[in-house]
C-alpha positions in Angstrom: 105.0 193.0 215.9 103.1 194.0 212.2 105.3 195.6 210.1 103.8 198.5 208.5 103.1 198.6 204.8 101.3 200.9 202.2 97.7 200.5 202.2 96.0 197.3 200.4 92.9 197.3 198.0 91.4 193.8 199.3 88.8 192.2 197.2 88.1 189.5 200.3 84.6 188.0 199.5 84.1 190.4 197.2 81.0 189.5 194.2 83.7 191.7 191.8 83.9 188.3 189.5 80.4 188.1 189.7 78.7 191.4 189.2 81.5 192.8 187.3 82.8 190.3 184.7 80.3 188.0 184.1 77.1 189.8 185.0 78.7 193.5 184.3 78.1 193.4 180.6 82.0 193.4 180.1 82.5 190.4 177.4 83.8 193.6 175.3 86.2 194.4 177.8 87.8 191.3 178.7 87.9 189.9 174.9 90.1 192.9 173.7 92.2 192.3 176.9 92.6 188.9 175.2 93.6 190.3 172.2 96.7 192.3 173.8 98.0 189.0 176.1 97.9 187.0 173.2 99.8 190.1 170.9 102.3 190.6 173.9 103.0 187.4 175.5 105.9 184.9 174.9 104.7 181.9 173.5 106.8 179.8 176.0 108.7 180.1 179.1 108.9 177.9 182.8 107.7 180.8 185.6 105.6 183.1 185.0 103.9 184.9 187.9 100.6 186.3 187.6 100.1 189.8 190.1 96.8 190.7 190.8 95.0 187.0 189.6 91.7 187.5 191.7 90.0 184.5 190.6 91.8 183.6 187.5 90.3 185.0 185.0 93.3 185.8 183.1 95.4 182.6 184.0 94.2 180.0 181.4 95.8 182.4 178.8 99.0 182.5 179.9 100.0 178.8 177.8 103.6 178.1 177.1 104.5 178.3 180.5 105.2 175.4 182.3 103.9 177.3 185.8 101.9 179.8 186.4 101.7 181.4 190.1 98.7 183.2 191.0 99.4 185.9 193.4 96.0 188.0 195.0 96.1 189.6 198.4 92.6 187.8 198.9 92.5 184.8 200.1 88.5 184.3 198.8 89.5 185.2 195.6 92.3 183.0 195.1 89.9 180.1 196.5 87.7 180.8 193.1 90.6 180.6 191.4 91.8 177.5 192.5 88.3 176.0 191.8 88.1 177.2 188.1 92.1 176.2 187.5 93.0 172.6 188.7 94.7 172.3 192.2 97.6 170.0 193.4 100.5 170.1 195.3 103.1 169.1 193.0 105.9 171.9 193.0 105.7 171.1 188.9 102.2 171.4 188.0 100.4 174.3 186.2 99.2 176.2 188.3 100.3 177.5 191.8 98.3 180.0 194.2 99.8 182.4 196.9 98.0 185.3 198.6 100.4 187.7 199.5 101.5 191.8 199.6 103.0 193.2 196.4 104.8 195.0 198.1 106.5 191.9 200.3 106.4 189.8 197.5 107.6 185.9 198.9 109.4 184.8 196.1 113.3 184.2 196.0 115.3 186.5 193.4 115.1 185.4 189.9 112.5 183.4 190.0 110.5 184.0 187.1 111.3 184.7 183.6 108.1 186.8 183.3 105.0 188.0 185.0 102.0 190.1 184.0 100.6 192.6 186.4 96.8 193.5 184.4 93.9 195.9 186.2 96.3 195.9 190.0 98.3 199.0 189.1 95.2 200.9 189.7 95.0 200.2 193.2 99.0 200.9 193.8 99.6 203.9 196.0 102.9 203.2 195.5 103.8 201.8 192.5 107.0 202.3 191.9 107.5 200.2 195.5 105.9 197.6 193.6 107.6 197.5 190.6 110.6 197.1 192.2 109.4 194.0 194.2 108.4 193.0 190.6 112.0 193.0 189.0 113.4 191.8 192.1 111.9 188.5 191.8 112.4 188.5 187.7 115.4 186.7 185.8 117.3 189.2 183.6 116.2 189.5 180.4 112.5 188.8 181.7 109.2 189.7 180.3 106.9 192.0 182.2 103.5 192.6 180.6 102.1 195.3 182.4 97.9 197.1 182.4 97.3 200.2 183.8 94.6 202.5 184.2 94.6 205.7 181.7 93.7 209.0 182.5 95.4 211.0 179.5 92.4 209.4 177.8 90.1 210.9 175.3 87.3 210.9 177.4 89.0 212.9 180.0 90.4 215.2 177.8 87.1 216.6 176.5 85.6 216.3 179.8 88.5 218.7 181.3 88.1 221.1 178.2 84.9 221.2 179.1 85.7 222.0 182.3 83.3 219.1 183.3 86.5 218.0 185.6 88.6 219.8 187.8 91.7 217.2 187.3 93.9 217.6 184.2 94.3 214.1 182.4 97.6 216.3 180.8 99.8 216.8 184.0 101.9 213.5 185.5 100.7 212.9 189.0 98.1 210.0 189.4 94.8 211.2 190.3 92.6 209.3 192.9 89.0 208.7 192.2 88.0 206.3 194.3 90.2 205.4 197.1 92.7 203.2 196.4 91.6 203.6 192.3 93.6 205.3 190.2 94.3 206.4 187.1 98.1 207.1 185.4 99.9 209.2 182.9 101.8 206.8 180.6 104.9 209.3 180.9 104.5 208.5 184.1 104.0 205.1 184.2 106.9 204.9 181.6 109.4 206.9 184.0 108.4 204.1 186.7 109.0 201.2 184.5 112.9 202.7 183.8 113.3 203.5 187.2 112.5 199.5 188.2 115.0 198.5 186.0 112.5 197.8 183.3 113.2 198.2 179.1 109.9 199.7 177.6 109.1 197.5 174.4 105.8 198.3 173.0 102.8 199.6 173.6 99.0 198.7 173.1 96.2 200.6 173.6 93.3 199.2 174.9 89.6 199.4 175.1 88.9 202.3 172.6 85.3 201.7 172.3 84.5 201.6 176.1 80.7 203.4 175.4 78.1 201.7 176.4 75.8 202.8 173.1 78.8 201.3 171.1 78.4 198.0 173.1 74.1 198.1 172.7 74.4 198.6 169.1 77.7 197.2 167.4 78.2 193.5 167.5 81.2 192.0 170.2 82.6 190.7 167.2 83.0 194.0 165.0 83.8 195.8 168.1 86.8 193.5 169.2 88.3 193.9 165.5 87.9 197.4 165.5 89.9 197.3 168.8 92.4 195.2 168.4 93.2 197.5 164.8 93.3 200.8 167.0 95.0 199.0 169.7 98.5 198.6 166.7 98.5 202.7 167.7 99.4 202.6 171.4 103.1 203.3 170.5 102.2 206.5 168.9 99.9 208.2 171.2 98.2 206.6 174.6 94.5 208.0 174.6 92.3 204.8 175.8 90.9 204.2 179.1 93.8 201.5 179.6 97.1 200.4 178.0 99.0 197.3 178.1 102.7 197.4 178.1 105.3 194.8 177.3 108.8 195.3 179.1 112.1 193.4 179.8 114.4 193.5 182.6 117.9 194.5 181.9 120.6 191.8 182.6 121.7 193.1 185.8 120.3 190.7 188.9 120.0 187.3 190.3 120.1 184.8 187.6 117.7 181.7 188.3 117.0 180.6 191.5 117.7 177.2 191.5 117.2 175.5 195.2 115.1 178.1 196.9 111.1 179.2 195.6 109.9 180.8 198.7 111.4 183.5 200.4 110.4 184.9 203.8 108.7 188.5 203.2 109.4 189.4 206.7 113.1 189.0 206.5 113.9 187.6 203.3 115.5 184.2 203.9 115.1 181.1 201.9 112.2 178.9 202.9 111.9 175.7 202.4 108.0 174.4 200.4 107.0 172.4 203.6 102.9 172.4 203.1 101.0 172.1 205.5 103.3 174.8 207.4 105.8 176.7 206.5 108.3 178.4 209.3 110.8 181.0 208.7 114.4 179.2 210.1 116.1 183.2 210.2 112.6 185.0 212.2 109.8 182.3 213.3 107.5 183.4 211.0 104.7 180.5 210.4 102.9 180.8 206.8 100.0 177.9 206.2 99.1 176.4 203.5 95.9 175.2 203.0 93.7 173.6 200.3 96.5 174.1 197.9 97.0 177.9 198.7 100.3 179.1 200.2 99.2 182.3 202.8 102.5 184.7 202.9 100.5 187.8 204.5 102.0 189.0 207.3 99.1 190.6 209.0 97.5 187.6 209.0 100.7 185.3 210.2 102.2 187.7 212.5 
């Protein structure tokens, strides 16, 4: 029987990495994203889980931790990461990789002590489903770095002034523009974040200089440093086409999970890391692992 579950953005053998990132004239984009990891991230910790990897392009940044567990729905994706990152079964080592549903995350409670969830918002139907999955598996006290998609940006605000849109970038509800795309109010996004169970900390805005004259004519270099100044703004006003969030968990929850990693996302019992298989002792359900990644999806496995 599948269980039913909101509707998935997958990137399976999708070129996104390619055509994108590195042949998408985006180096402007992904350095200032650097900018606001390094601003917002602890500088040490033992778990942090990474939602929304894709191939990894992110993952390298996150030092201090002593694991890092990649989590993509895509199975493809997650293969390209594993090829860029190293790969190994030891529980201990750096990296991990499981493809998996947000919203059925497989994790025990209180796993991590922080996780970072940057351009996967977006393609959230539900987020506040998600977010929830999120501080479930999350120590108290955790870090949560989160990225979403702006549409209170300037951009859309002249456009709708305009009246070169119908949308309104002012009102709260999330506006669809491609399916399964979507762009946020931070009020909004802000509300979902305290309705997880999530502390707002600070905010960075991100990616001011999105134009693709600016990018032609202005050196990378200038335009990340003119950037990462604006970006010291974000908690004043949040008018770029994305923002990055820092968050803690409050100290309500489970506290570490010490024996168990894994936990079933059919029914949520304790599973035991037994690679090359992996069966569920409450429901039956089989997850394999192969070639160091750990499939939890249950519309593959049922």
């Amino acid at each position: 029987m599948k269980m039913t579950t909101p509707p998935i953005c997958n990137y399976e053998d999708s070129d996104y990495q390619d055509t994108f990132w590195e042949a998408g004239g985006r180096d402007y984009e992904d350095a200032v994203e650097a900018v606001a990891i390094n601003r917002l991230m602890p500088r040490s910790g033992s778990r942090l889980l990474e939602l929304g990897a894709g191939a990894g392009r992110n993952s390298s940044r996150y030092r201090g931790f002593q694991q890092v567990t990649l989590l993509d729905y895509s199975h493809s994706q997650l293969e390209r990461a594993r090829d860029r990152l190293r790969c190994t079964q030891d529980p201990g080592n750096e990296y991990r990789f499981v493809a998996a549903d947000i919203y059925r995350l497989p994790f025990a409670p209180g796993v991590f002590d922080a996780a970072t969830m940057i351009r996967t918002l977006h393609h959230l139907s539900e987020p506040v489903s998600a977010l929830l999955q999120v501080r479930r598996v999350l120590q108290p006290e955790a870090v949560f770095i989160l990225e979403y998609a702006n549409k209170h940006n300037l951009k859309s605000i002249l456009r709708y002034l305009f009246r070169l849109q119908k949308w309104s970038p002012f009102t709260r509800e999330p506006v669809e523009f491609v399916k399964l795309n979507y762009d946020f109010h931070p009020a909004a996004v802000r509300s979902w974040l305290d309705e997880a169970g999530f502390v707002l900390e600070r905010q960075l805005t991100v990616s001011h200089f999105r134009i693709g004259l600016f990018k032609k004519v202005l050196p990378l270099k200038l335009l990340v440093w003119m950037d990462s100044t604006a970006q010291l703004t974000g908690d004043w006003w949040q008018m770029s086409p994305s923002v990055f969030t820092r968050s803690h968990t409050t100290q309500d929850g489970a506290p570490a999970a010490k024996v168990a990693f894994f936990a079933c996302p059919a029914c949520g019992e304790p599973l035991a890391d037994t690679p090359p298989l992996i069966i569920c002792p409450a429901c039956g359900k089989q997850y394999p692992v192969e070639d160091c990644i750990y499939d939890f999806r249950l519309t593959q496995n049922s």
